[in-house]
C-alpha positions as MATLAB code, in Angstrom:
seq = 'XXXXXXXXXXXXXXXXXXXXXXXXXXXXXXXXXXXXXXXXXXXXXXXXXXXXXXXXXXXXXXXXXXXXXXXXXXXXXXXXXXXXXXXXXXXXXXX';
ca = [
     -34.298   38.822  -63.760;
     -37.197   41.000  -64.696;
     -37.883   41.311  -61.006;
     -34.125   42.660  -60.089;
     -34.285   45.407  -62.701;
     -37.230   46.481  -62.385;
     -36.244   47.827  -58.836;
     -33.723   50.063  -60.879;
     -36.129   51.416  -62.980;
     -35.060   55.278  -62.094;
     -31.460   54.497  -62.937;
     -30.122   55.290  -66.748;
     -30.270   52.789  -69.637;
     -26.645   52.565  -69.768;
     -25.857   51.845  -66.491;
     -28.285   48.755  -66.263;
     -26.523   47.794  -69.513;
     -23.144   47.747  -67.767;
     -23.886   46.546  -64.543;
     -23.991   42.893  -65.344;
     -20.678   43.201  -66.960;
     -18.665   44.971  -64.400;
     -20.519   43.894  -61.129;
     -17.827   40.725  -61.018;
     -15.133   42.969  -61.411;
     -16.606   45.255  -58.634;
     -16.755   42.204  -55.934;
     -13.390   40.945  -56.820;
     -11.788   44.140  -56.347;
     -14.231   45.120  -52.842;
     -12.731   41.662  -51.643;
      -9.038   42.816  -52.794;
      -9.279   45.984  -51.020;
     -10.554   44.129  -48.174;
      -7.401   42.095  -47.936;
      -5.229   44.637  -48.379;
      -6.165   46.488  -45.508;
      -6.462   43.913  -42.801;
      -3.177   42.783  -43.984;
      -1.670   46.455  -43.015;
      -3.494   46.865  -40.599;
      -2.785   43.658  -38.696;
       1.486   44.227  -39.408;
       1.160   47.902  -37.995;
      -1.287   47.251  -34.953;
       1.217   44.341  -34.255;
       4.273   46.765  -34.538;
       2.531   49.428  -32.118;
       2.332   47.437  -29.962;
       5.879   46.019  -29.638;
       6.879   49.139  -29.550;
       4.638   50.370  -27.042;
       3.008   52.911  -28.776;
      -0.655   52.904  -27.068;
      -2.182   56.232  -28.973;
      -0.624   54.621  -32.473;
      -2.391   51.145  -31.648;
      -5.786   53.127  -30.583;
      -5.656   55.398  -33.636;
      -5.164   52.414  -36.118;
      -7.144   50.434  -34.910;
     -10.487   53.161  -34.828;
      -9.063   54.890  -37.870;
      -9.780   52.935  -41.467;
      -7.411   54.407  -44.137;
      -7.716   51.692  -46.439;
      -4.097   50.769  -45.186;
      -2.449   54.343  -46.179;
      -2.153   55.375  -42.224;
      -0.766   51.780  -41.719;
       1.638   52.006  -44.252;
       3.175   55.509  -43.247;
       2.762   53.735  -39.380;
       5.269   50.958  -40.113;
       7.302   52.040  -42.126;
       8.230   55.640  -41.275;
       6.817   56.029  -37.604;
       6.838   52.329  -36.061;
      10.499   51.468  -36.965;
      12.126   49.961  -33.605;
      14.827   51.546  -32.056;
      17.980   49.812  -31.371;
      18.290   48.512  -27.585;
      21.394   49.657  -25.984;
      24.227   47.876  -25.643;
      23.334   45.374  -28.607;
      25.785   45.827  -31.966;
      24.778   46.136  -35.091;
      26.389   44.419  -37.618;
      25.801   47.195  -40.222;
      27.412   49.873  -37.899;
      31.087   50.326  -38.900;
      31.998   50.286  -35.295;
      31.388   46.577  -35.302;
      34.051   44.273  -34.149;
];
């Protein structure tokens, strides 16, 4: 142990202090965020391209946003358009 903090001798008091407390929490959540972008990222690459949107596909998949670009993407950009000549059952037209 000696060893590891010695390599952090330039760093202040406090901070070696804390790190052993908070370096769990620090993983945990890196792993989180981790899973919570792929996740995105994997629904709005896979509605880009059922929709045929090429430069939206390129874009997220080069771009990371930690899943803010992905969420704007499938939810306000990506949503599919109805085909023609299929009815909807929530249109008031329906019959």
């Amino acid at each position: 142990m000696e060893s590891f903090l010695s390599n952090y001798s330039n760093l202040p008091a406090s901070l070696l202090q804390l790190m052993p407390a908070y370096y769990p929490l620090v993983v945990v959540a890196f792993f989180a965020l981790i899973a919570w972008t792929l996740v995105w990222k994997a629904l709005a690459l896979w509605r880009a391209a059922r929709n045929g949107h090429k430069i939206w596909f390129i874009v997220l998949l080069v771009v990371n946003t930690v899943g803010i670009l992905e969420i704007i993407y499938y939810f306000l950009v990506g949503q599919p358009k109805a085909k023609a000549g299929i009815a909807n059952p929530s249109d008031n037209n329906f019959k």
